[in-house]
DSSP file (Angstrom, degrees, kcal/mol; ACC not computed):
  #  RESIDUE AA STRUCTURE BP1 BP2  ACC     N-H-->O    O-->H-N    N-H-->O    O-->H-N    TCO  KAPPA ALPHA  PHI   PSI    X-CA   Y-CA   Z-CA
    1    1 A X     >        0   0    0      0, 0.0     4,-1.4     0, 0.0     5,-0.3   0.000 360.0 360.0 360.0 -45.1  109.3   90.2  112.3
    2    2 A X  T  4  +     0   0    0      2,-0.2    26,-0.0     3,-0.1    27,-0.0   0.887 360.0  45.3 -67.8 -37.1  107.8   93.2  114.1
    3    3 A X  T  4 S+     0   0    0      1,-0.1    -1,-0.1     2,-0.0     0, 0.0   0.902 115.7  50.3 -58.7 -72.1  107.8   90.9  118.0
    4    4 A X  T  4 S-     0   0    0      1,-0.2    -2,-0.2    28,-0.1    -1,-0.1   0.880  92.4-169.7 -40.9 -40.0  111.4   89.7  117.2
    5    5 A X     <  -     0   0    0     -4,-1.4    28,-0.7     1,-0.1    29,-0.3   0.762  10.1-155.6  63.7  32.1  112.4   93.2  116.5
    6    6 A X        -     0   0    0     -5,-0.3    28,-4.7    27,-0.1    29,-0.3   0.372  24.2-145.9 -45.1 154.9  115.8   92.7  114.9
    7    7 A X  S    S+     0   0    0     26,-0.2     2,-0.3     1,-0.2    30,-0.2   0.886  90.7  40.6 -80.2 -36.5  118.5   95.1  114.8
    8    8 A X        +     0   0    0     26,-0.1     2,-0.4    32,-0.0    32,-0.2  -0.928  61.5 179.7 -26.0  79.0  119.6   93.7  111.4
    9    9 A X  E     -a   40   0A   0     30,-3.5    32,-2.1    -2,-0.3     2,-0.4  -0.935   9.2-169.2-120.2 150.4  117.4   92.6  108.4
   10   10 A X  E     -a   41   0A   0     -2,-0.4     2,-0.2    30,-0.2    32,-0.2  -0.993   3.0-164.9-141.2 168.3  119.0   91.4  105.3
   11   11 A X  E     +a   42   0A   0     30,-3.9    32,-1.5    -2,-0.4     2,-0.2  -0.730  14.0 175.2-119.9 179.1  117.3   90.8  102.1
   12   12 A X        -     0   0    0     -2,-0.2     2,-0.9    30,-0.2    32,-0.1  -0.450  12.1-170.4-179.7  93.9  118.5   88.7   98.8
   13   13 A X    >   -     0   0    0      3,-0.5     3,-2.0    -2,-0.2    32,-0.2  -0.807  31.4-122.0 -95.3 105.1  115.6   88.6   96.1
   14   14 A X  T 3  S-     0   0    0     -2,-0.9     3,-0.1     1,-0.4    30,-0.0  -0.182  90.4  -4.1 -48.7 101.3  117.0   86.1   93.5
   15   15 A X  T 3  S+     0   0    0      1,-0.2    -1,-0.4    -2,-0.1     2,-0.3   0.484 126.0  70.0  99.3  10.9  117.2   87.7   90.1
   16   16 A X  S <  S-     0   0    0     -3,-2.0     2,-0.6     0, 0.0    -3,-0.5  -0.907  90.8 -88.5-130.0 158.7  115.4   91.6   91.3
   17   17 A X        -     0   0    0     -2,-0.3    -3,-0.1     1,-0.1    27,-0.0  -0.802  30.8-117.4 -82.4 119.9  117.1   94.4   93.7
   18   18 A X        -     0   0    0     -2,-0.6    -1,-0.1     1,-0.1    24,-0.1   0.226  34.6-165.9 -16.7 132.1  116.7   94.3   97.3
   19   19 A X    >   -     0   0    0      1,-0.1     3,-3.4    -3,-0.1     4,-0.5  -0.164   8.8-176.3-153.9  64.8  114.9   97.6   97.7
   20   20 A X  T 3 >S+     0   0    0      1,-0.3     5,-0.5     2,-0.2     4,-0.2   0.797  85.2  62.9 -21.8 -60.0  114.8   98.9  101.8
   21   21 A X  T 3>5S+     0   0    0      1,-0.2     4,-3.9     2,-0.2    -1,-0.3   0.958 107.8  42.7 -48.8 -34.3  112.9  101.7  101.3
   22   22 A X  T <45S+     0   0    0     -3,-3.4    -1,-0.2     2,-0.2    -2,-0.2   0.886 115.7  48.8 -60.8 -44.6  110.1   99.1  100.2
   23   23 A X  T >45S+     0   0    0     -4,-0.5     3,-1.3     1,-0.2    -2,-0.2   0.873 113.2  53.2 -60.0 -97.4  111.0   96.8  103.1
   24   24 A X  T 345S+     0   0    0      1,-0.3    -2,-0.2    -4,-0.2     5,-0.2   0.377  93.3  64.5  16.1 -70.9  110.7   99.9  105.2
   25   25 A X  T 3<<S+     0   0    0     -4,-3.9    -1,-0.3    -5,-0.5    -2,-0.1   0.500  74.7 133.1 -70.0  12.2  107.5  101.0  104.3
   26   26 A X  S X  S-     0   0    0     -3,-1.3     3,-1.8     1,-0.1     2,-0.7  -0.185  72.6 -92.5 -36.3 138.6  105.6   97.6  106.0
   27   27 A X  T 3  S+     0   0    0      1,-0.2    -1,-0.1     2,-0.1    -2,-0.1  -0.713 112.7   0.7 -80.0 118.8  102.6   98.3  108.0
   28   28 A X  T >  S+     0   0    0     -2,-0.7     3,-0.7    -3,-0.1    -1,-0.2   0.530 102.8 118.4  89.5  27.1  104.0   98.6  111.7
   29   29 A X  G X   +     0   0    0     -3,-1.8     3,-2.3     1,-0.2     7,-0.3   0.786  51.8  73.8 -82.5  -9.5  107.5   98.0  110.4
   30   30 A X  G 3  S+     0   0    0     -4,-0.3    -1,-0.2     1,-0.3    -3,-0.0   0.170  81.1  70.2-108.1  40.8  108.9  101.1  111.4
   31   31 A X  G <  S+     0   0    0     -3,-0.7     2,-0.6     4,-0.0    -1,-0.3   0.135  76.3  99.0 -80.5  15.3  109.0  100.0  114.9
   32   32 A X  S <> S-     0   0    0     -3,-2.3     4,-2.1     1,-0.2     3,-0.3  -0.613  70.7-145.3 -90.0 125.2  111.8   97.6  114.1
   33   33 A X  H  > S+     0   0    0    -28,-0.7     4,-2.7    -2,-0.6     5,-0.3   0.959 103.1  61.7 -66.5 -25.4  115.0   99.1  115.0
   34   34 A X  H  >>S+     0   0    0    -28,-4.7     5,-3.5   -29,-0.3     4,-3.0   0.993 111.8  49.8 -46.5 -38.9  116.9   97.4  112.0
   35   35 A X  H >45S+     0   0    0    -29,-0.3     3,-1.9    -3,-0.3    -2,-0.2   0.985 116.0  38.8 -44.3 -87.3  114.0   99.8  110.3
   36   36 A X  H 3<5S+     0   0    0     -4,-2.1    -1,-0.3    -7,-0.3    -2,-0.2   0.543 110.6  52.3 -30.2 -44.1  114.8  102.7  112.1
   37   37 A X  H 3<5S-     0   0    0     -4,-2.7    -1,-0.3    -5,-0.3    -2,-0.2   0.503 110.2-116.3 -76.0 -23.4  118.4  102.6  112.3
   38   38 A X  T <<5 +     0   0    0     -4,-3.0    -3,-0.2    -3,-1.9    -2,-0.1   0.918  69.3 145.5  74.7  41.1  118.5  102.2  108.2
   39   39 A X      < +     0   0    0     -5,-3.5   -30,-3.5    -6,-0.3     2,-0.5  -0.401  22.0 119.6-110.5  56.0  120.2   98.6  109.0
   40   40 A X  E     +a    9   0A   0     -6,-0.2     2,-0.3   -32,-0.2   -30,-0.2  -0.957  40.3 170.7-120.6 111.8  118.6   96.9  106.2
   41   41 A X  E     -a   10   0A   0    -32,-2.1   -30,-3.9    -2,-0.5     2,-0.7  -0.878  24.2-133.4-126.7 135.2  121.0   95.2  103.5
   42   42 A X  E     -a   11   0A   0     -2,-0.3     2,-0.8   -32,-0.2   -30,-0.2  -0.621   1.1-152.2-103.4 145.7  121.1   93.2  100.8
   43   43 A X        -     0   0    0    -32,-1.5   -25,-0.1    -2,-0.7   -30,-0.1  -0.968  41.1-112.2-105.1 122.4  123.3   90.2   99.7
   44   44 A X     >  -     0   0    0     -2,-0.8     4,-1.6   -32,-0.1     5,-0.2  -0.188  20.1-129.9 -75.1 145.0  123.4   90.0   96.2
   45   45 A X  H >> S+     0   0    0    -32,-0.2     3,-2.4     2,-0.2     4,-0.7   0.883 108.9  59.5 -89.6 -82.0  121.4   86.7   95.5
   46   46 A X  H >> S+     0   0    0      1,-0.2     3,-1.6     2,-0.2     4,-0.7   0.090 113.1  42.2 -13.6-104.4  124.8   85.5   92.9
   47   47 A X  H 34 S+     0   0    0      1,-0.3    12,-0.8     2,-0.2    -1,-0.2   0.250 129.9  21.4 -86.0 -30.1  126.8   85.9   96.1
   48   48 A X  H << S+     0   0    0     -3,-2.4    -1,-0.3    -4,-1.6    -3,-0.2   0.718 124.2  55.1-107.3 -36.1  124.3   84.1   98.9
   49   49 A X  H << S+     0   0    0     -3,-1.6    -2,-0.2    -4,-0.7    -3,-0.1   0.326  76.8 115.7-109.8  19.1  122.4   82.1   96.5
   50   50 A X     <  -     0   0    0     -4,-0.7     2,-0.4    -5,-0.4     5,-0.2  -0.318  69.6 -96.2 -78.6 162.8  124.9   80.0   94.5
   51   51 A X  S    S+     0   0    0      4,-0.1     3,-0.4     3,-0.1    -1,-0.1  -0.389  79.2  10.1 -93.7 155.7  125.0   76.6   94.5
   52   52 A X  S >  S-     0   0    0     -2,-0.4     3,-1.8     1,-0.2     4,-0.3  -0.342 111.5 -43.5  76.2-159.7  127.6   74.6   96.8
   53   53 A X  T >> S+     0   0    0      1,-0.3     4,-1.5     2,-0.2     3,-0.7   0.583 116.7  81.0 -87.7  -8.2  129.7   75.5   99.3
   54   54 A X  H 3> S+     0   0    0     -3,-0.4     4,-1.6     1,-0.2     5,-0.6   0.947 100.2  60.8 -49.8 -38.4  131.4   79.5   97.5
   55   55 A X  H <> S+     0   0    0     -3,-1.8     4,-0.8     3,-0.2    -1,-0.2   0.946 102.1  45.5 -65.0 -42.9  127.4   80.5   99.2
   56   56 A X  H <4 S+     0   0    0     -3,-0.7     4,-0.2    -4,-0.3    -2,-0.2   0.968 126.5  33.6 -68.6 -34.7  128.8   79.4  102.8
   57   57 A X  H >X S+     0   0    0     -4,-1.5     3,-3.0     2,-0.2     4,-1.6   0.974 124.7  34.1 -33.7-104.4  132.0   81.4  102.0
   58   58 A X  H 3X S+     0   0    0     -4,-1.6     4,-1.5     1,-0.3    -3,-0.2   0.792 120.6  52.9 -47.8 -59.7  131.3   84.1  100.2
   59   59 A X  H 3X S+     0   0    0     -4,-0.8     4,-0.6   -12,-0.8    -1,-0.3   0.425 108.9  50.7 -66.5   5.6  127.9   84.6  101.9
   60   60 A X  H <> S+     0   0    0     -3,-3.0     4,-4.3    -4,-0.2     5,-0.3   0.725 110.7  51.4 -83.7 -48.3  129.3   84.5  105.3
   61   61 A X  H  < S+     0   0    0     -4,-1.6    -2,-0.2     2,-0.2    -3,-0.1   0.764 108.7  39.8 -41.2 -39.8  131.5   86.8  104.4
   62   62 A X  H >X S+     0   0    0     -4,-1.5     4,-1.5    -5,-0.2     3,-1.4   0.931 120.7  53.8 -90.2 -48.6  129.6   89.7  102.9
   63   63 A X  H 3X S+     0   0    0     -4,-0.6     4,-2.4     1,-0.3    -2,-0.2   0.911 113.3  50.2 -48.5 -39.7  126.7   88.5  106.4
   64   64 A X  H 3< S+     0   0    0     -4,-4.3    -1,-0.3     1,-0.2     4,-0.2   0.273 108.3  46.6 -85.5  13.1  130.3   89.1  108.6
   65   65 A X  H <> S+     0   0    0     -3,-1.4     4,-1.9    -5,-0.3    -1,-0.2   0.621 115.5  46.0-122.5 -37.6  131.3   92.5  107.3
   66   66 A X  H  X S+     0   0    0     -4,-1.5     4,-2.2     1,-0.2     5,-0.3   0.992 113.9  50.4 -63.0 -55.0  127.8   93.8  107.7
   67   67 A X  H  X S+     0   0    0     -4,-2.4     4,-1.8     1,-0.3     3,-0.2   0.730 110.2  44.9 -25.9 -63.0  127.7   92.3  111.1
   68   68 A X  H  > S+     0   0    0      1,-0.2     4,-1.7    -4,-0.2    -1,-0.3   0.871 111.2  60.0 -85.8 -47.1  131.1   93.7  112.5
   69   69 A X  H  < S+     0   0    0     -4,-1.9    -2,-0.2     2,-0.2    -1,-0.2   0.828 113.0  31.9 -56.3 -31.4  130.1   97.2  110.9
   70   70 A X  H >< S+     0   0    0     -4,-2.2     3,-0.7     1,-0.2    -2,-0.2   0.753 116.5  63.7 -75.8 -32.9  126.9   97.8  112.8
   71   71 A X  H >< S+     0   0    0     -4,-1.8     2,-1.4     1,-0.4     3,-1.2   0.870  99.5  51.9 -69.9 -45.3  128.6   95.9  115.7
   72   72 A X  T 3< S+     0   0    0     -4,-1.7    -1,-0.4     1,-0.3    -4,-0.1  -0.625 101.9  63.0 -91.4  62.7  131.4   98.6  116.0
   73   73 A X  T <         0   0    0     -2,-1.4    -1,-0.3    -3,-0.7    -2,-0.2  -0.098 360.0 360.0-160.5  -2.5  129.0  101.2  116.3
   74   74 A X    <         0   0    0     -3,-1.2    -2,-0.2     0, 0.0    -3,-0.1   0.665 360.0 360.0-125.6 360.0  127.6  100.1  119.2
């Protein structure tokens, strides 16, 4: 994760809350610009992790909203 260096992380822990500050604090994470910028997000595991195809939907959807906000800011 720390080579690739994404702008972007998202997280979706099935049945606990996604919790960035945790992500965050990885050793040598906080050269990752998602890290840096506070562009770490969660998808609610109901919403990404249901079964059949409402997860391609609905979890494109909530990925395409983050996406287009960070995207207009640059």
């Amino acid at each position: 994760m720390i080579r690739r260096a994404p702008d972007i992380v998202f997280g979706s822990w099935c049945g606990k809350k996604f919790q960035p500050g945790r992500v965050a604090t990885r050793a040598g994470w906080q050269t990752i610009p998602a890290v840096r910028d506070r562009e770490l997000h969660e998808i609610k595991s109901p919403i990404i992790l249901q079964p059949g195809p409402a997860a391609l939907f609905d979890g494109l959807d909530a990925l395409h909203r983050i996406i287009a906000a960070w995207s207009s800011t640059r």
